[in-house]
Residue frames as a rotation matrix with the C-alpha (Angstrom) as fourth column:
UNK 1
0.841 0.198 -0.504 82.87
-0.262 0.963 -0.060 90.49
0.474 0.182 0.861 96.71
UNK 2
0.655 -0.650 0.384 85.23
-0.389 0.146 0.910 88.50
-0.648 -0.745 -0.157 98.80
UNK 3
-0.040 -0.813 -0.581 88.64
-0.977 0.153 -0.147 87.01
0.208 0.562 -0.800 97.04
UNK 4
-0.910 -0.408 0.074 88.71
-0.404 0.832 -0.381 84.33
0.094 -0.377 -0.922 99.04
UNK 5
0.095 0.906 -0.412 85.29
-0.375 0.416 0.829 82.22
0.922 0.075 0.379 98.79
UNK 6
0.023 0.444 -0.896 86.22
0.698 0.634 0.333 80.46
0.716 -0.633 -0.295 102.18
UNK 7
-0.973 -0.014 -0.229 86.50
0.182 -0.654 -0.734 83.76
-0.140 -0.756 0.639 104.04
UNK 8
-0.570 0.821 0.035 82.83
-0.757 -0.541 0.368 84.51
0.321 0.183 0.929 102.57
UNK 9
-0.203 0.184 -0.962 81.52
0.276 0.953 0.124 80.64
0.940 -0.240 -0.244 103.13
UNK 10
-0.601 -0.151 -0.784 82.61
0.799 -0.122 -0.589 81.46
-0.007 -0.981 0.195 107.35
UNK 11
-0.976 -0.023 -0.218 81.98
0.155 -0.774 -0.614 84.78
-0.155 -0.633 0.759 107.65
UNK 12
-0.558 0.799 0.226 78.39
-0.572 -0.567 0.592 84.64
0.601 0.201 0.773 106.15
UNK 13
-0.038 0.441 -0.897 77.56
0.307 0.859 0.410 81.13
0.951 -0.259 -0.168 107.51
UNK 14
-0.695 0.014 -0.719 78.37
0.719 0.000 -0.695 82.31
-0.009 -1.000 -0.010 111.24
UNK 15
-0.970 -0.011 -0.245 76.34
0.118 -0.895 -0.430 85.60
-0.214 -0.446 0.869 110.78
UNK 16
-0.780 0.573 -0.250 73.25
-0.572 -0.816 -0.084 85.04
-0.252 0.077 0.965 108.84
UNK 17
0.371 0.687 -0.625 72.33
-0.850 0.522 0.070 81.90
0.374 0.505 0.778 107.52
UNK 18
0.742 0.513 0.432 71.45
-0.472 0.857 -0.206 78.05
-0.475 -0.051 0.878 108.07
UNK 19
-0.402 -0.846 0.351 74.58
-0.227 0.463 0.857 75.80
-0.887 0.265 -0.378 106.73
UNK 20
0.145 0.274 0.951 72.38
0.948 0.236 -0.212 74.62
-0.283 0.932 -0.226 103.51
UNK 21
0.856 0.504 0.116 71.24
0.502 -0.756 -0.421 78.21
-0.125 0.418 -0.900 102.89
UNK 22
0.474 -0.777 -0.414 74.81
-0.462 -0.620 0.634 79.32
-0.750 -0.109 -0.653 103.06
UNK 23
-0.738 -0.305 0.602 76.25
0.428 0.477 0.768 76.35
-0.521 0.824 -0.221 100.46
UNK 24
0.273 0.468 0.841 73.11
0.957 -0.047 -0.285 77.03
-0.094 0.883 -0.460 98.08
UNK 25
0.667 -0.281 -0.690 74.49
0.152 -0.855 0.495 80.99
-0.729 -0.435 -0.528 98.39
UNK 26
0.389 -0.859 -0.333 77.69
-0.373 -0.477 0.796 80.57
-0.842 -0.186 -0.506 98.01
UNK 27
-0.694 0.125 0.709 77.09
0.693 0.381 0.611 78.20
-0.194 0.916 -0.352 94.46
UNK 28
0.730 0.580 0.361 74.26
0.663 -0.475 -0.578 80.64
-0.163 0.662 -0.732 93.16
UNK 29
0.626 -0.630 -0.460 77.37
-0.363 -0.757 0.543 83.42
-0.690 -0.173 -0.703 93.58
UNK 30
-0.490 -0.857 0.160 79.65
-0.148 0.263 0.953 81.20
-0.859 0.444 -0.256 91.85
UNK 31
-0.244 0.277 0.929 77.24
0.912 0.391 0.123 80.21
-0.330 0.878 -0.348 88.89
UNK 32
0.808 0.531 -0.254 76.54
0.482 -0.845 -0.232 84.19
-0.338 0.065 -0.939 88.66
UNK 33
0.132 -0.964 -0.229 80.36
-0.479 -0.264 0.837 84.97
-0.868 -0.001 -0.497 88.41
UNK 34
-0.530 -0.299 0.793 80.60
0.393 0.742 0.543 82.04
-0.751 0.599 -0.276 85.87
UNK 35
0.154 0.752 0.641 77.69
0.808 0.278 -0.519 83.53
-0.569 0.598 -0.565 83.96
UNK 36
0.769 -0.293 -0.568 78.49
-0.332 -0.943 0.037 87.32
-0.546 0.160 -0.822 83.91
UNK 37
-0.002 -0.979 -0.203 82.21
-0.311 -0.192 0.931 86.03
-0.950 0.065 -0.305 82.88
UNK 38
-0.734 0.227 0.640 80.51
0.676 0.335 0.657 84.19
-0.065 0.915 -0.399 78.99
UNK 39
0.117 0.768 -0.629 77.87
0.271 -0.634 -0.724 86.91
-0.955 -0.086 -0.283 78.54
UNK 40
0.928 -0.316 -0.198 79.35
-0.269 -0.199 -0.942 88.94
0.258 0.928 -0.270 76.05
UNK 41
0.400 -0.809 0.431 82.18
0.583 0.587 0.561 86.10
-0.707 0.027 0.706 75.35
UNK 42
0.877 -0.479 -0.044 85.36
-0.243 -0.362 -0.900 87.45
0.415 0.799 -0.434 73.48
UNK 43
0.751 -0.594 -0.288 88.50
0.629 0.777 0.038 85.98
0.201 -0.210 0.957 73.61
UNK 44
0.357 -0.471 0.806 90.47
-0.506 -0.824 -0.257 89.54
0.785 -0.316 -0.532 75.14
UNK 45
-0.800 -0.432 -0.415 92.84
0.402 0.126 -0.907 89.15
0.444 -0.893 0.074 78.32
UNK 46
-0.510 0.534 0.674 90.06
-0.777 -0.622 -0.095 90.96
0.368 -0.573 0.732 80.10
UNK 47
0.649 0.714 -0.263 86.92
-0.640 0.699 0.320 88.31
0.412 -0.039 0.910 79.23
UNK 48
0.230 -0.420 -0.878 90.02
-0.027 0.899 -0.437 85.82
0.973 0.124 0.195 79.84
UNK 49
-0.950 -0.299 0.092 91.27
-0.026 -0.219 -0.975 87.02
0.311 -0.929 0.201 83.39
UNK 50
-0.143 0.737 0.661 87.17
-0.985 -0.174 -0.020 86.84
0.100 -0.653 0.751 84.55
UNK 51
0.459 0.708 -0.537 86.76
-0.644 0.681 0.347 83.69
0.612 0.187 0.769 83.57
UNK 52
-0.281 -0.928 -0.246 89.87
-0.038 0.267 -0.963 82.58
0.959 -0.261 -0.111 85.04
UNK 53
-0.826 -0.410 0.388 88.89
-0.213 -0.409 -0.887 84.02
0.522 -0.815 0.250 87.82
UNK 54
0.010 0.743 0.669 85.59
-0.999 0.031 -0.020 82.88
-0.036 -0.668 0.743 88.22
UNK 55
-0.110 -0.558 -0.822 86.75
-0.360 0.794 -0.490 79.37
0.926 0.242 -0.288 87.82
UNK 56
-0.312 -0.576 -0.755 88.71
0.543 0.544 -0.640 79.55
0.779 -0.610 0.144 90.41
UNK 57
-0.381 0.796 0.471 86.13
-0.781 -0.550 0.297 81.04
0.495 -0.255 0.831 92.28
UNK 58
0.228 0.930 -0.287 84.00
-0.893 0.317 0.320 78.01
0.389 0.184 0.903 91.85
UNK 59
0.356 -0.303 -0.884 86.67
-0.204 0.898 -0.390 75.57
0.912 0.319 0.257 92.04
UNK 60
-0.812 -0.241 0.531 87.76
-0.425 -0.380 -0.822 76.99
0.400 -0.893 0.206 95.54
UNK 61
-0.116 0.709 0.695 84.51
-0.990 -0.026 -0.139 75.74
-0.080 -0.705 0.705 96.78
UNK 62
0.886 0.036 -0.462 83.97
-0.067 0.996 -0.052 72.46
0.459 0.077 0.885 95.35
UNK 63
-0.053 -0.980 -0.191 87.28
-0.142 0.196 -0.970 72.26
0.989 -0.024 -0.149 96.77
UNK 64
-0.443 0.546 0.711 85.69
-0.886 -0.387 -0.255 73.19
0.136 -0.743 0.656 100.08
UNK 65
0.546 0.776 -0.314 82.71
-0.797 0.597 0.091 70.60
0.258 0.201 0.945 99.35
UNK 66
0.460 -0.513 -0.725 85.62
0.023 0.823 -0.567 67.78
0.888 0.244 0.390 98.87
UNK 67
-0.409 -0.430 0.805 87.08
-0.779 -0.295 -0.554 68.49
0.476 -0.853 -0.214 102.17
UNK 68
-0.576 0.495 0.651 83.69
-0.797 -0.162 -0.582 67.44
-0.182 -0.854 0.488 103.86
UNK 69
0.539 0.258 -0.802 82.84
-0.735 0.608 -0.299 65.12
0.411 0.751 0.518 101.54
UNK 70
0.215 -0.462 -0.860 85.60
-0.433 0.744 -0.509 62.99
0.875 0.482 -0.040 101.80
UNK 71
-0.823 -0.392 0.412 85.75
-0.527 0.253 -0.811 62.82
0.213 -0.885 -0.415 106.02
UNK 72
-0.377 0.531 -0.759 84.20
0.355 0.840 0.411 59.64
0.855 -0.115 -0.505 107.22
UNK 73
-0.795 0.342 -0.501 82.63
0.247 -0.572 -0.782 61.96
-0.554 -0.746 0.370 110.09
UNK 74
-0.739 0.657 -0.150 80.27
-0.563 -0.479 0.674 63.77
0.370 0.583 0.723 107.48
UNK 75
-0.454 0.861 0.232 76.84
-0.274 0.112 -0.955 62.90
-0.848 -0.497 0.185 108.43
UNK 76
0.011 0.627 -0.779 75.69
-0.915 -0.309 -0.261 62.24
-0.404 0.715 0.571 105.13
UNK 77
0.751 0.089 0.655 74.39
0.072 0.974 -0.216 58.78
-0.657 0.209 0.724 104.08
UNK 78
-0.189 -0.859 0.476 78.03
0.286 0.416 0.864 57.24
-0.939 0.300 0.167 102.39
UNK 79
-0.331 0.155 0.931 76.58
0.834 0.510 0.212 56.87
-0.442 0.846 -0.299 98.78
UNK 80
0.883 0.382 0.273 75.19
0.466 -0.780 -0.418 60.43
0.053 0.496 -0.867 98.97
UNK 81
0.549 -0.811 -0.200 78.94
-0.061 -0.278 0.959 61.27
-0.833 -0.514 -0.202 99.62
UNK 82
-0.223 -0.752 0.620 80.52
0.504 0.455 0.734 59.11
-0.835 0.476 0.277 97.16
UNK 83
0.439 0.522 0.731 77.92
0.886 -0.115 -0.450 60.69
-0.151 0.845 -0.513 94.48
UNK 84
0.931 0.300 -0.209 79.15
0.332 -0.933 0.142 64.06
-0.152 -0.201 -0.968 95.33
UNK 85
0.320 -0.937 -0.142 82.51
-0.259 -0.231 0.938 63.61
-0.911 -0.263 -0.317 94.89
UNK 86
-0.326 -0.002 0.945 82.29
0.914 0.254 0.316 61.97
-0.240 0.967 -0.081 91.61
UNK 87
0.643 0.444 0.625 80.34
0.736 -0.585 -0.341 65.39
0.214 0.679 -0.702 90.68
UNK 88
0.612 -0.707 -0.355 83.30
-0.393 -0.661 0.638 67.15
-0.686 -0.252 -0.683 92.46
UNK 89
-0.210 -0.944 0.255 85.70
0.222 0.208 0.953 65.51
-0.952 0.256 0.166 90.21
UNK 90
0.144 0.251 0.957 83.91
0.940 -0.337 -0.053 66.18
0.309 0.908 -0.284 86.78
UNK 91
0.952 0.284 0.116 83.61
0.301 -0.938 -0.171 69.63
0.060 0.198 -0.978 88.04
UNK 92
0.528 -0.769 -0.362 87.32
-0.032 -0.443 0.896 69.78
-0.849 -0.461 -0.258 88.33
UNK 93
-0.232 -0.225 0.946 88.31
0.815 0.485 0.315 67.88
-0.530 0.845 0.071 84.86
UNK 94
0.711 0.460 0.531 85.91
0.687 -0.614 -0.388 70.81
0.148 0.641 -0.753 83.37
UNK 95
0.798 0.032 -0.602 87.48
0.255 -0.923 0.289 73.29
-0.547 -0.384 -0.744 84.74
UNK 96
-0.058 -0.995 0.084 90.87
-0.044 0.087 0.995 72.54
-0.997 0.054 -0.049 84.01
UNK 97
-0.166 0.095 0.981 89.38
0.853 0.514 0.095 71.65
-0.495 0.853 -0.166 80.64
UNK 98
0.755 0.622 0.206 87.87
0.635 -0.773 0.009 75.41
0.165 0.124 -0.979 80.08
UNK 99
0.545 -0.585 -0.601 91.29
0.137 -0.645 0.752 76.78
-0.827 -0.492 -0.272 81.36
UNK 100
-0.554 -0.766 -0.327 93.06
-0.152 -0.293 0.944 75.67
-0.819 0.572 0.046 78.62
UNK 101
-0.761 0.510 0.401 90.22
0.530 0.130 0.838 75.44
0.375 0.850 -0.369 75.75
UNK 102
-0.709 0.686 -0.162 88.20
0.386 0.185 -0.904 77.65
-0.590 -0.704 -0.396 76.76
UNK 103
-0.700 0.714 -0.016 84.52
0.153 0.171 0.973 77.83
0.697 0.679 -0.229 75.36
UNK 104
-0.504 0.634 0.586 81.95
-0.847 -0.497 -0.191 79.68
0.170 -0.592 0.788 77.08
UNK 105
0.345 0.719 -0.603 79.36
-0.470 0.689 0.552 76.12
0.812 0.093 0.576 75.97
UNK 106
-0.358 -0.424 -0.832 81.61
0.253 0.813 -0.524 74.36
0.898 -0.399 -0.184 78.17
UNK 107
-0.948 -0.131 0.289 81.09
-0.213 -0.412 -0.886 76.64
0.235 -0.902 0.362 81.50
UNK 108
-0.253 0.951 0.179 77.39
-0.677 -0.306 0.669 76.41
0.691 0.048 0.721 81.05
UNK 109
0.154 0.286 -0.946 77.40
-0.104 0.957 0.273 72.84
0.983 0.056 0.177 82.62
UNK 110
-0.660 -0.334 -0.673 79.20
0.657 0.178 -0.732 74.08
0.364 -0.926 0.103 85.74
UNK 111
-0.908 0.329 0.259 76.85
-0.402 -0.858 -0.321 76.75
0.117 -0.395 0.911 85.96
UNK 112
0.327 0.937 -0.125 73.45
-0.719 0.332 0.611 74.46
0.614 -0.110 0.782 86.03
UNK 113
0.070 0.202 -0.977 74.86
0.519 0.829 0.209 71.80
0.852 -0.521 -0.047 88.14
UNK 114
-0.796 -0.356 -0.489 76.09
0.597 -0.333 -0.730 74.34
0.097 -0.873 0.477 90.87
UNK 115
-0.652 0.725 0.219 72.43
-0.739 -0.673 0.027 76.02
0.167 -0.145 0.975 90.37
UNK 116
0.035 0.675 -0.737 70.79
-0.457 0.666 0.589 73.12
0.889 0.316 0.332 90.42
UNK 117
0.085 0.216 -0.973 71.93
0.613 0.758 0.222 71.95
0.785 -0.615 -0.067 93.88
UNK 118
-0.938 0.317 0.143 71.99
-0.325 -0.650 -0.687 75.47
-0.125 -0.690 0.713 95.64
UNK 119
-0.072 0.987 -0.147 67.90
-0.769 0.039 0.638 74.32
0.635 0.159 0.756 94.47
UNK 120
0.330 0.130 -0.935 68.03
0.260 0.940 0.223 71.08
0.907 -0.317 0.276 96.00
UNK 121
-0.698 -0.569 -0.435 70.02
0.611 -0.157 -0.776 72.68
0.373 -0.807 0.458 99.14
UNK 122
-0.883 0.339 0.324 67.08
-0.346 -0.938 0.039 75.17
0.317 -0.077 0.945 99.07
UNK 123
-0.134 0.873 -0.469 64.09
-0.786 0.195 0.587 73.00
0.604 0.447 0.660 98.49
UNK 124
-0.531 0.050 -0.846 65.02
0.422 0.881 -0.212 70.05
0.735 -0.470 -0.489 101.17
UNK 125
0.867 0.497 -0.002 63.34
0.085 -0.144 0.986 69.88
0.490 -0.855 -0.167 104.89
UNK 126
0.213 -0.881 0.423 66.28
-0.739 -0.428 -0.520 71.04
0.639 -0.202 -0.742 107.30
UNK 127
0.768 -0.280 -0.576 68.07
0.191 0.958 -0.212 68.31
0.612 0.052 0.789 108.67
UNK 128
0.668 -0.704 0.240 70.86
-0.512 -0.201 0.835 68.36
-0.540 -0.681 -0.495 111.34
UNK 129
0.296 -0.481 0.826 72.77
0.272 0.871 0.409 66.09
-0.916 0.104 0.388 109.31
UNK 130
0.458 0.048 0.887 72.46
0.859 -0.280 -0.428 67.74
0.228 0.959 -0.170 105.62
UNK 131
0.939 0.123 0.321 73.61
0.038 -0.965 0.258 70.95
0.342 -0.230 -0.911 107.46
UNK 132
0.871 -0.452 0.194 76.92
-0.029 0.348 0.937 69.47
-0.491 -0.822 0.290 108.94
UNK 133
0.465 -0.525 0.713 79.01
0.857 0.063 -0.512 70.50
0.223 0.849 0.479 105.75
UNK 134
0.433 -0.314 0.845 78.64
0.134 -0.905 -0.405 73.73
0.892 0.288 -0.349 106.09
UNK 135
0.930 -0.057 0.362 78.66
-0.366 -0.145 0.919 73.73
0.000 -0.988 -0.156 110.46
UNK 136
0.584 -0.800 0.142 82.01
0.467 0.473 0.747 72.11
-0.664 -0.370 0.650 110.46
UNK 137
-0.077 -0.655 0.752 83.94
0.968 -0.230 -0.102 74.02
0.240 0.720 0.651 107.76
UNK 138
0.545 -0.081 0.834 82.58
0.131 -0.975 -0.181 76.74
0.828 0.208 -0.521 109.83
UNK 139
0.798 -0.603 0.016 84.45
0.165 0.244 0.956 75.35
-0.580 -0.760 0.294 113.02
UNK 140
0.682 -0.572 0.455 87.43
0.692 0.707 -0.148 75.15
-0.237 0.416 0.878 110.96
C-alpha cells in the first residue's frame, strides 16, 4: 500500500484507469482500511495507531476531492460541487470527532458514504466532465 494516497491517486490514474474508476478505487481502499481498522475493535495503541491511520488515509483524499471541488474551473454543474463539499466537511468534523472519541459506530458512516459514491462513480455513463477531478489532480 502506498503512504501517501496522492502518490497512489497519480500513479494509478495515469497507468490504468478512467478518472471516475480511479476516485471510486481509491474510496473503496479507504473504506477497506477504515473497515479492517473496527473489525476486531479494542482500544490497544495498535487498533489505535490503524485507525489513526486509516483516517488519515481517508481524510488525505477528501482533502484531494476539496481541492477540485472548490476551483471554479471544475466542470461539474456548481450545486453538484457545493453538495460535495458540504459532504467533504461532515466527513472532516467526523473524523476529527473519531480522533478524539473514538467509536468504531462512528467510522461506519465514513465508510458507506465513501462506498456509496465509489458506486455512483462506478454506475454513471462516462462523461468528460465527471472525469475532470481526477484528470486535473493528475496534471498536478
Amino acid at each position: 500500500m502506498y503512504p501517501n494516497p496522492l502518490k497512489a491517486y497519480h500513479s494509478v490514474n495515469k497507468t490504468t484507469m478512467p478518472g471516475k474508476e480511479t476516485e471510486a478505487a481509491v474510496l473503496n481502499q479507504a473504506a477497506v482500511r477504515l473497515t479492517k481498522s473496527i473489525q476486531s475493535w479494542s482500544n490497544t495503541p495498535e487498533q489505535q495507531r490503524a485507525l489513526d491511520d486509516a483516517l488519515r488515509y481517508n481524510q488525505r483524499i477528501w482533502t484531494i476531492f476539496q481541492g477540485e471541488l472548490a476551483n471554479e474551473e471544475n466542470p461539474l454543474p456548481k450545486k453538484l460541487r457545493l453538495d460535495l463539499l458540504q459532504l467533504s466537511a461532515f466527513i472532516d468534523r467526523r473524523t476529527f470527532e473519531v480522533m478524539a472519541f473514538p467509536d468504531p459506530a462512528k467510522v461506519t458512516i465514513l465508510i458507506d458514504i465513501n462506498n456509496n459514491i465509489a458506486a455512483g462513480l462506478r454506475t454513471t455513463t462516462p462523461e468528460p466532465a465527471t472525469t475532470q477531478m481526477a484528470q486535473s489532480s493528475a496534471v498536478a
